[in-house]
VOGU-3710 file (C-alpha; in Angstrom, 3 decimals, decimal comma):
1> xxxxxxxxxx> 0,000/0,000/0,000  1,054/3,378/-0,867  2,105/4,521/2,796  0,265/8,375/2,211  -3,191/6,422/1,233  -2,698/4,390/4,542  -4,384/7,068/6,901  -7,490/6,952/4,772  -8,050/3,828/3,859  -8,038/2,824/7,723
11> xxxxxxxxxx> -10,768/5,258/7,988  -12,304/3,722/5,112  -11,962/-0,101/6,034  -14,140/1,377/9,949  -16,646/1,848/8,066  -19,905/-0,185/8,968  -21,893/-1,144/5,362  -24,575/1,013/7,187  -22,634/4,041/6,410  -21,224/3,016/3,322
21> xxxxxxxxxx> -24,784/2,382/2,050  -25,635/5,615/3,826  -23,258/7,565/1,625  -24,353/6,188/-1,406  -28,196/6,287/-1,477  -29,558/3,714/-4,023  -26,505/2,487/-4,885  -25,142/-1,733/-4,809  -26,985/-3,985/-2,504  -25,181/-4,441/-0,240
31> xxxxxxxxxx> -22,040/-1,926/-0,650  -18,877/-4,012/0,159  -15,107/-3,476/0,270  -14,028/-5,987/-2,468  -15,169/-6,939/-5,951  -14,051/-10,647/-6,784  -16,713/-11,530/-9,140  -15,356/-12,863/-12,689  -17,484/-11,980/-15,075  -18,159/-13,318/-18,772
41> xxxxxxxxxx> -16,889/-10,517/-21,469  -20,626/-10,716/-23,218  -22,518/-10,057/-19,555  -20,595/-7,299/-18,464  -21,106/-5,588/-21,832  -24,736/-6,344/-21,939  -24,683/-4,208/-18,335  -22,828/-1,258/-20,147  -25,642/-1,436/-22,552  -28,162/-1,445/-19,771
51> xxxxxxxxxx> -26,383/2,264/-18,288  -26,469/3,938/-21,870  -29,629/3,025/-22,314  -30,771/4,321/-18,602  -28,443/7,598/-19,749  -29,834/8,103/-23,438  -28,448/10,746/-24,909  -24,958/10,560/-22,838  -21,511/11,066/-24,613  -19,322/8,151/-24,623
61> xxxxxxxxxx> -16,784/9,896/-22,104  -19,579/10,207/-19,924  -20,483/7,026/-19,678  -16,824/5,861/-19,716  -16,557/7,852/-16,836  -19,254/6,080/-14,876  -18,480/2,863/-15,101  -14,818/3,659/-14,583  -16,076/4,846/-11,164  -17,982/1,894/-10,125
71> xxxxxxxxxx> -15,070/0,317/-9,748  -12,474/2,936/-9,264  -13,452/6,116/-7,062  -14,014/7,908/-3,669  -17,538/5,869/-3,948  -15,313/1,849/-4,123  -12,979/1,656/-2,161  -11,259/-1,601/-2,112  -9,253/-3,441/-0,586  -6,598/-4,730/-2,869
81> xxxxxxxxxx> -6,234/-1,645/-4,412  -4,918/1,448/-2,477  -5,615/3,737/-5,053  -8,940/3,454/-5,989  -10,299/5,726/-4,912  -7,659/8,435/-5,919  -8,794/7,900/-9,363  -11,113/10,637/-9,259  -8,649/13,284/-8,603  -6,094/12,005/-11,287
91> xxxxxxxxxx> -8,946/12,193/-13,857  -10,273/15,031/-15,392  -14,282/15,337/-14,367  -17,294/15,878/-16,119  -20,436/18,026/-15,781  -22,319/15,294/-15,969  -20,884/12,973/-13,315  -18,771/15,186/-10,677  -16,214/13,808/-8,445  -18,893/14,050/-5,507
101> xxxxxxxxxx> -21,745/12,467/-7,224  -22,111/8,704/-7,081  -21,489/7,408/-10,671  -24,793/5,802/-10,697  -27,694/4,728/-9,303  -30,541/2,647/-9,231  -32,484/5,559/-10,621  -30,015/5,047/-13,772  -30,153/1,104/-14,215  -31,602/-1,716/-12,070
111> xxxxxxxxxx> -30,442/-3,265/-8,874  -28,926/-6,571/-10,609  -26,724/-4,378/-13,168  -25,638/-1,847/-10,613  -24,880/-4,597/-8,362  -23,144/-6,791/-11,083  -20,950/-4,622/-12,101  -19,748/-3,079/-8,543  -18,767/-6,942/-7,830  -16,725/-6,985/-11,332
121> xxxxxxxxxx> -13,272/-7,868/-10,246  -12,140/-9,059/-13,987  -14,168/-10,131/-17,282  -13,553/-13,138/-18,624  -12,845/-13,616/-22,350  -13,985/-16,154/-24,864  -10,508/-17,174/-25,381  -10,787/-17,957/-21,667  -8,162/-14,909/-20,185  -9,321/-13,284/-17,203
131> xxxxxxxxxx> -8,770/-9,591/-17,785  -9,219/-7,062/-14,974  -11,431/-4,916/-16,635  -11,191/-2,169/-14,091  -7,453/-1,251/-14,830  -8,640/-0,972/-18,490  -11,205/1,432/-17,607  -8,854/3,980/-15,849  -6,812/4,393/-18,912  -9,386/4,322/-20,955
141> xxxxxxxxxx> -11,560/7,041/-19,054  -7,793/8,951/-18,686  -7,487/8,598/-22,854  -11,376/10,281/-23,240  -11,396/12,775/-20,470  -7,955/13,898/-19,817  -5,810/14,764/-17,056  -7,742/16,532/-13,846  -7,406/20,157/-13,814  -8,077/20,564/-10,191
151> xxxxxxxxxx> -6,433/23,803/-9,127  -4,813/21,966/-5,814  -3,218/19,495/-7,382  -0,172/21,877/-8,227  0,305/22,334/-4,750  -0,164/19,022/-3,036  0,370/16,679/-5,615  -1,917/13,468/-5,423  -1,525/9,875/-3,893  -0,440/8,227/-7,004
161> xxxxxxxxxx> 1,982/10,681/-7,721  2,396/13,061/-5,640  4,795/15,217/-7,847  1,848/15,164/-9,889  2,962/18,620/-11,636  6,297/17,354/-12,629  4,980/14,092/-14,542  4,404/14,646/-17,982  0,920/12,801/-19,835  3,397/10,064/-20,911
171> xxxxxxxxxx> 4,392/9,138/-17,267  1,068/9,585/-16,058  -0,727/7,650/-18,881  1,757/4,422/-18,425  1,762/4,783/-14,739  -2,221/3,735/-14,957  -1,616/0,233/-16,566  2,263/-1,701/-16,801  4,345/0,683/-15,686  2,538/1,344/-12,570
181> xxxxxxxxxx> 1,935/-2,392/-11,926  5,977/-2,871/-12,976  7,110/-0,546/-10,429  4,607/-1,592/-7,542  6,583/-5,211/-7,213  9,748/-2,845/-6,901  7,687/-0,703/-4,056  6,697/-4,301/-2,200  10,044/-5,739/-2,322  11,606/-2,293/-0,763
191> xxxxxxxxxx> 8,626/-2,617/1,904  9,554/-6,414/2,869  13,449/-6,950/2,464  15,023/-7,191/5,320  17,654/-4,123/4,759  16,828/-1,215/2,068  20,372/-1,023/2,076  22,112/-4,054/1,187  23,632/-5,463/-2,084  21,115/-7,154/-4,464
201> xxxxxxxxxx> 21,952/-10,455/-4,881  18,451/-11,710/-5,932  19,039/-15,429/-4,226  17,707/-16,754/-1,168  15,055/-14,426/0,684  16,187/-11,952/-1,599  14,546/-13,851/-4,488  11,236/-15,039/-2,792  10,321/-12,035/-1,399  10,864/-10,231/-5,110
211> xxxxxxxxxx> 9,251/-13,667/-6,717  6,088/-12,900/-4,100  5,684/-9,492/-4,522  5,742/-10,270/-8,518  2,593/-12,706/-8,147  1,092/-10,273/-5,560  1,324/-6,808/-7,079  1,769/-7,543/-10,864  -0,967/-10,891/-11,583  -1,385/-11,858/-15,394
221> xxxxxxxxxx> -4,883/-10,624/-15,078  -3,921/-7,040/-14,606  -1,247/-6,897/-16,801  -3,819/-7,955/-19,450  -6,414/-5,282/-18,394  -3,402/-2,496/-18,603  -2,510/-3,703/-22,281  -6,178/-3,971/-23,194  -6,372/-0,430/-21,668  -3,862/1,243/-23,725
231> xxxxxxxxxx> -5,307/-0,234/-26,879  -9,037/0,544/-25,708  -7,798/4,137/-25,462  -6,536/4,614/-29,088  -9,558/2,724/-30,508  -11,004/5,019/-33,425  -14,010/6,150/-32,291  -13,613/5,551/-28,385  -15,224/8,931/-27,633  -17,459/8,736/-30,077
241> xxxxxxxxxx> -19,449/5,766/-30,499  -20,915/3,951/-27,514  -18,701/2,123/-25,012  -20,687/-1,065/-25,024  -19,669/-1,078/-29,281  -16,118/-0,315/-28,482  -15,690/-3,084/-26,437  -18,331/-5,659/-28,431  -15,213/-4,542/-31,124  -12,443/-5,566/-29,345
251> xxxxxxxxxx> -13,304/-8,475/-27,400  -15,932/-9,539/-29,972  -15,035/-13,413/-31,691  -11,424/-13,669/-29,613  -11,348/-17,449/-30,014  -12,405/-17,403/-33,664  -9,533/-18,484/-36,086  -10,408/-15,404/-38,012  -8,871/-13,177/-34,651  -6,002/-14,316/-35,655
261> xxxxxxxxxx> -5,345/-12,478/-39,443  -8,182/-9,584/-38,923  -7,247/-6,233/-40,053  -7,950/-4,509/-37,186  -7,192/-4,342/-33,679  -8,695/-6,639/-31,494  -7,676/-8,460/-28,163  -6,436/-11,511/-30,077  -3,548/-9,871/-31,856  -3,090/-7,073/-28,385
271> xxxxxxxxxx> 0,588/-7,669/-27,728  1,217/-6,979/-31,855  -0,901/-3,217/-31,381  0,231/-2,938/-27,606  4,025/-2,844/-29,118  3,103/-0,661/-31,914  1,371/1,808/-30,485  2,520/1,841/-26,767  2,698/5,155/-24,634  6,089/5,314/-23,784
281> xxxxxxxxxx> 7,054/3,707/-27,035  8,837/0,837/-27,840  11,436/0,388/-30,658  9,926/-2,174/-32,921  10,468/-3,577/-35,867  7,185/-3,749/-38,184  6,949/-7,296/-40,023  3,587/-6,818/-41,789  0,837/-4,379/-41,631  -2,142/-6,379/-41,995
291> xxxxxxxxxx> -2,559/-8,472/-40,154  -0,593/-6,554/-37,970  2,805/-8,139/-36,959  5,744/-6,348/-34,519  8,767/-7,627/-32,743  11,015/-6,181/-30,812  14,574/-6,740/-29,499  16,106/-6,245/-25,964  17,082/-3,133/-26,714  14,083/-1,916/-25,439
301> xxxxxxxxxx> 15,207/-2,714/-21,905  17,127/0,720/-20,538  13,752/2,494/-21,984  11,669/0,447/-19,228  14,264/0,928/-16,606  14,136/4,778/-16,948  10,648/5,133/-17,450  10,482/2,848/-14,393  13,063/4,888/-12,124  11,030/7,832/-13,240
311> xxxxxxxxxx> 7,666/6,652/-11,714  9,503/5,529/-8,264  11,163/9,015/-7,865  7,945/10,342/-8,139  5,378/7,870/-6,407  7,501/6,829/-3,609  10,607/9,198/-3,013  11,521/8,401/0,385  12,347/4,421/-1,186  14,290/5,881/-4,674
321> xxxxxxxxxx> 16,327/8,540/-2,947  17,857/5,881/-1,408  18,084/3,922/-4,696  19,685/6,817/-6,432  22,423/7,051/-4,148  23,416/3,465/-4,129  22,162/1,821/-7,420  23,809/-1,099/-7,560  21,637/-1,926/-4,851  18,560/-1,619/-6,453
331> xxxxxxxxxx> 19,188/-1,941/-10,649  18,844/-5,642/-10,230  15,889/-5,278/-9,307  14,528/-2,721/-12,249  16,461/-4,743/-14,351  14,789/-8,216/-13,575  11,400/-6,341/-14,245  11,952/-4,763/-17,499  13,554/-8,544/-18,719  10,734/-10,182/-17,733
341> xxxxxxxxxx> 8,020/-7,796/-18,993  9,755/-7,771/-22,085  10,307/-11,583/-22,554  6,660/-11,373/-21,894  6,036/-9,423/-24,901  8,191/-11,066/-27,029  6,505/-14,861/-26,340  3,534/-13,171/-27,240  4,418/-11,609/-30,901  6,784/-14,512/-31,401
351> xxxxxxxxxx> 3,286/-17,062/-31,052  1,423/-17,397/-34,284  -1,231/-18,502/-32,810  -1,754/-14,991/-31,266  -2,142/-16,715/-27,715  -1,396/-15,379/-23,975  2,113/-16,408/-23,011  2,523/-17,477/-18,953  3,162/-14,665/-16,759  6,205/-14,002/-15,385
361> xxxxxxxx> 8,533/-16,143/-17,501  11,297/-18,112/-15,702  13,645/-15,889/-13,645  16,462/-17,308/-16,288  14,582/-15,852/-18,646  15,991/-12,751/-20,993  14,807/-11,149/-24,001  16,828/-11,534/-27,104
//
């Protein structure tokens, strides 16, 4: 847990589900701390279809908005994430739906679809990947509505970053999905090694507290939802048409053969339009244009590292001050990352099949 969110999220977690319910009138039934339901890709679209059709008339960033809250926002509050609700003040608002506003209600949809999709932890895919859904969202509803231009936020920075005014779109926009899940194993490993001090030597507790923190902070599931995410957010049209079509687009026929060679971007062939059109970008070499083949090389390794030791300076200073002054302490361990995220990548463009690779590769593992 980021240690500034720690304060509220105590207060939070007191809470009795009287006076959550009580602060959000006609909202889920009942209002609870945790969303672990796995939901099939077709329901949870056929519930985004259900709020534009209880919001006719809505734009698509609207609406984008909303649903981004019901899972992330001062209204959810859970508790494997200790940013959700900070959301709201990284994300630029809306008329329609401000930050102290629930995002919706049952006077907007029925109890079963406000309730369903409050319990959404991830959405499961016909190809059979669980994809949180919910990480998605916030880069998607970042991509349509922008940074938040609250006047404060200058001055006091925000819990995910609280140098807020000295991180650039880029930063901010990758922080949301991999980068931010990349650089929250470094955060856990800092919080549970035994010395913040000591040489690296990646063996013994060393490597099973880092191997732990890897399945803990940075689960396939997510990483999926952050690559599906970026894409989502350069889909023509996102703010535009309706969500529900964006997402019927992308998700739509994933186990058909015909995934596989479309001409157009869809969550079979992500890691091929993840790698071309990633925010920071990667060096890539472009095989064929349609269907859409990319590769790329370990070269691409120092770019993850300094975007990486960019996101620490800012997110959690008091932990990469000390990094920065002794860093062959802590490279290993920004090193190991961007190898394995990038081996990652690589086993998925290297599979013709177009499949999901296994997450993390073997700590042997390096990208060529």
């Amino acid at each position: 847990m980021i240690p500034f969110l720690k304060p509220l999220i105590d207060a939070l977690l007191a809470q009795t589900p009287d006076a959550a319910q009580a602060a959000w009138p006609n909202g889920p039934s009942p209002i609870g701390l945790r969303a672990t339901a796995d939901v099939p890709v077709q329901q949870y679209i056929d519930w985004i279809v259900a709020v534009e059709s209880g919001l006719p008339g809505r734009a698509p960033k609207e609406i984008i908005r909303r649903v981004r809250r019901m899972h992330y926002s001062n209204f959810s509050v859970k508790l494997e994430s200790s940013t959700s609700q900070t959301m709201d003040e990284l994300i630029g608002g809306t008329v329609d739906n401000p930050d102290g506003e629930p995002p919706l209600t049952t006077a907007h949809v029925g109890q079963p679809v406000l309730d369903g999709l409050f319990s959404t932890s991830s959405i499961l895919t016909a190809a059979g990947h669980k994809v949180d859904i919910t990480h998605a969202l916030n880069i998607m509803d970042f991509a349509a509505n922008g940074r938040s231009l609250y006047g404060g936020l200058a001055g006091i920075g925000t819990f995910v970053l609280p140098n807020y005014e000295s991180a650039d779109a880029e930063l901010v926009f990758a922080s949301l999905g991999w980068l931010g899940d990349l650089a929250s194993v470094w955060y856990e490993w800092m919080e549970k090694r035994p010395s913040r001090t000591q040489a690296t030597t990646l063996t013994g507790t060393e490597r099973t507290i880092f191997e732990q923190a890897l399945t803990d902070r940075c689960p396939l599931g997510d990483l999926l939802g952050d690559i599906d995410g970026a894409m989502l957010a350069t889909f023509p049209g996102l703010s535009l048409q309706p969500l529900s079509t964006t997402l019927a687009s992308y998700y739509g026929g994933e186990a058909s053969a015909g995934a596989v060679t479309a001409p157009h971007m869809n969550s079979r062939q992500r890691f091929h339009y993840f790698v071309d059109r990633s925010i920071p970008e990667f060096t890539h070499a472009r095989l064929a244009p349609a269907p859409l083949r990319r590769t790329v090389d370990a070269s691409n390794t120092e770019m993850i590292v300094t975007v990486m030791k960019r996101l620490t300076n800012l997110t959690w200073h008091q932990y990469s001050a000390i990094a920065e002054e002794d860093p062959v302490t802590h490279d290993p361990i920004f090193l190991e990352l961007a190898n394995r995220f990038l081996k990652w990548l690589q086993d998925g463009l290297a599979d013709p099949n177009c499949g999901v690779p296994a997450w993390p590769p073997a700590p042997t593992a390096r990208p060529r």
